[in-house]
N, C-alpha and C positions, 0 to 999 in steps of 0.2 A: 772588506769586513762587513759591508751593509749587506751586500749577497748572501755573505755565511750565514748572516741573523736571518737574514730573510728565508734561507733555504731548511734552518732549523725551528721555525715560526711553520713554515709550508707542512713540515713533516713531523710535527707533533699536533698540527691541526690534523692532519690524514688519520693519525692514529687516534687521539680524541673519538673521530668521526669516528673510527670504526669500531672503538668500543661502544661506543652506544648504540651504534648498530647492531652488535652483539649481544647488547644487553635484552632492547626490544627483539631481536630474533628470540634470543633464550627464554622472555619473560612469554611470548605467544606460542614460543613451545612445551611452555608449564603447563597450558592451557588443558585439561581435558574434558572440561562440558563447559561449553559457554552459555551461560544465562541471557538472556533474550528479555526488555523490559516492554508491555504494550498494553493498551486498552482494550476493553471488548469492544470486538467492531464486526460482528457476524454478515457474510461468511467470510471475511478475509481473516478473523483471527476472535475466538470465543474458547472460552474453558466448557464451556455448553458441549462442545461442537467435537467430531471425532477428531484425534489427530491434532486436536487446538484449533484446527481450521486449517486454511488452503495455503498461507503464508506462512500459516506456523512449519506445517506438514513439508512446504517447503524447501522452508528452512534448516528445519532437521534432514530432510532426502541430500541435500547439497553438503551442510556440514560432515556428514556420513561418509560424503566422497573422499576428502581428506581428515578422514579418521577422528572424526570431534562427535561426542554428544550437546545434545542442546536441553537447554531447558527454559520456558515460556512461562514468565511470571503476570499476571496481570495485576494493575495498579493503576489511579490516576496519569493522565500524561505528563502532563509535569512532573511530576516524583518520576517518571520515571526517564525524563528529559534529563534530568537532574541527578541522579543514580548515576545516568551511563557517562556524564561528562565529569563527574569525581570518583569514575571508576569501580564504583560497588557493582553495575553490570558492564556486560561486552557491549550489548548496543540496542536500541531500540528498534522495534519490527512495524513495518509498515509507514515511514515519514515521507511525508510530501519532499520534493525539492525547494529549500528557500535559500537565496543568495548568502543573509546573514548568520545563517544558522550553518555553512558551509564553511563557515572559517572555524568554529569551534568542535564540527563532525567532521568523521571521513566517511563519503557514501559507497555504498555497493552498486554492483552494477543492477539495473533496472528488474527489480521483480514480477512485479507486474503492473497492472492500470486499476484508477477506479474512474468508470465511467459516470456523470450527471446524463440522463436523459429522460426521456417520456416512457413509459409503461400504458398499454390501453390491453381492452381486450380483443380477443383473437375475433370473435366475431365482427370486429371494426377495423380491420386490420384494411379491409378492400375500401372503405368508406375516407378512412383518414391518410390522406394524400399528404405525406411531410418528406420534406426534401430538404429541407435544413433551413427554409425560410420560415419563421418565425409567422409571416402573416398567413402563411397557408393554415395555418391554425387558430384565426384572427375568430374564427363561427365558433368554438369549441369551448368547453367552460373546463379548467386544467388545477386540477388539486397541486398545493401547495402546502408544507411544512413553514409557519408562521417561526421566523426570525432564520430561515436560512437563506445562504448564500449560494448561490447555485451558477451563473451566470451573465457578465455585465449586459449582453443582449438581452434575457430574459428578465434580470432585476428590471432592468429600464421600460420593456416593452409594456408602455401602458395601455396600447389597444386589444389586449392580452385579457381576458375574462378569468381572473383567477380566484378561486375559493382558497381561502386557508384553515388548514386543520392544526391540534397542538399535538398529535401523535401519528406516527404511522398506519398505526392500527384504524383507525378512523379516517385516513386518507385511502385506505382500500377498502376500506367499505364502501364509502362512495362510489369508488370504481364498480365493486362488484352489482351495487343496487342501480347505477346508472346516476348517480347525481352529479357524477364530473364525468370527461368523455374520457380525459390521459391523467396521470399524477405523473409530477417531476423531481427528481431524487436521483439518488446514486441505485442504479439500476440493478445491481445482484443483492443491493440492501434491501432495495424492494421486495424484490422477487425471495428473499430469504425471508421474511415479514409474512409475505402472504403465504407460501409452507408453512408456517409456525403456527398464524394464527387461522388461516384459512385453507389447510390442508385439501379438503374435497371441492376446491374453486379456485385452485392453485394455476389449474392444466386450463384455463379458462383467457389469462392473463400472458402478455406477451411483452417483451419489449421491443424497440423499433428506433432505429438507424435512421439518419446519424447522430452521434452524442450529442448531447451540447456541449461539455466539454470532456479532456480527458488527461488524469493526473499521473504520473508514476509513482509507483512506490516505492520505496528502499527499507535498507536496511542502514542506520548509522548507527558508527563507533566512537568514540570520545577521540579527538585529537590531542588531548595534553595527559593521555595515558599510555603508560609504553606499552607497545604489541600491538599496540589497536589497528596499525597501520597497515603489520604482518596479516591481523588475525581477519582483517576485511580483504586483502588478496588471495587469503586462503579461501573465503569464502567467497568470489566471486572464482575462483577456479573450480571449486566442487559446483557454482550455479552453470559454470559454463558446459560442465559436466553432462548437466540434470539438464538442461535446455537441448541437447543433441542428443536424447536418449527418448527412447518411447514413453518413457516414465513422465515427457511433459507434457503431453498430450490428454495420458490417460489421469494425471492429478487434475486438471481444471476440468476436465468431465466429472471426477468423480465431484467435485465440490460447485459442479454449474458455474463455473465462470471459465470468461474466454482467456485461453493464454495467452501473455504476453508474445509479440513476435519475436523469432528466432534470427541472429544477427548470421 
């Protein structure tokens, strides 16, 4: 008798399961443009920018593979942290990986990287000997972004000669006029910075290997909304798509930045 119970217990939990498996498969296939929630963050994703940018552009090229439009909202990050986890959008474009924030998203597979390194110019390219050791650059005076976070080697290295600026635009000026030798940033932010504002002294400026560090990007989806789970495998099959197609090559050319590698 405890068997029967137990075997009619086994087999209305099976079917349970599979309705709501059904239900999220059906609700991720109502889906026909998924909204996309993110910050400006030029070039990986700007209303500025053609295409929304290189993660946006994407984004859209991958969803397109299995038949979805997108659309790229910009907002606050929070608001839109908070959108995609009570389901107003599908998911947020461009998030770091963090452990706790992994129980409440489902991530994509890897989009691309944001690199932290040095930027100098090309005429000091033969001069500045850097190898990833911190002190080989111990003689150098190296512009910094006042209240960033960039690297626990670099935060700490106090025999490091570092100028602080309060914006961008002022930290490559320095560069350009010779008052700092490198500036340290997220390196296509930089390089997208000094296009904007310094267009005819752009081709002058270089960056230079190796990072100091290097983050991935994703895409997350809300975990406690049905589809999300469907609508983020659909979307890492259309990236798996777009990543063995010529088409990934020539997007991070077209937007200067280096593509992520191909698994």
């Amino acid at each position: 008798m405890l068997s029967r119970s137990l075997n009619v217990c086994k087999k209305t939990f099976i079917v349970v399961a599979l309705a709501l498996c059904l239900i999220h498969f059906s609700q991720a296939q109502d889906i026909e443009t998924v909204k996309l929630a993110t910050v400006e963050w030029p070039p990986y994703y700007s209303d500025k920018l053609e295409n929304q940018g290189y993660l946006s552009e994407m984004s859209k090229l991958a969803f397109k593979e299995v038949n979805l439009n997108v659309e790229v909202h910009f907002m606050p990050w929070m608001r839109a942290m908070k959108l995609v986890r009570l389901g107003e959008y599908h998911g947020v474009l461009g998030a770091y990986w963090n452990e706790e924030r992994s129980q409440t998203y489902f991530y994509s597979d890897v989009m691309a990287y944001s690199y932290n390194g040095f930027v100098i110019l090309k005429k000091n390219v033969s001069k500045i000997q850097y190898d990833g050791d911190l002190q080989s650059l111990s003689g150098y005076v190296i512009g910094y972004m006042k209240g960033h976070i960039y690297d626990d080697n670099f935060d700490q290295a106090d025999f490091l000669k570092k100028r602080g600026a309060n914006d961008k635009i002022k930290l490559i000026s320095w560069l350009l006029t010779n008052q700092v030798d490198l500036v340290v940033g997220g390196q296509p932010v930089i390089m997208h910075v000094a296009k904007s504002s310094f267009p005819a002294k752009v081709n002058e400026l270089t960056p230079i290997k190796p990072p100091l560090s290097r983050r991935e990007l994703f895409i997350i989806f809300g975990r406690e909304v049905p589809g999300m789970g469907v609508l983020r495998n659909q979307f890492n099959e259309g990236l798996k798509i777009l990543k063995h197609s010529p088409r990934w090559k020539s997007l991070a050319e077209k937007h200067s930045i280096e593509p992520a590698p191909v698994d």
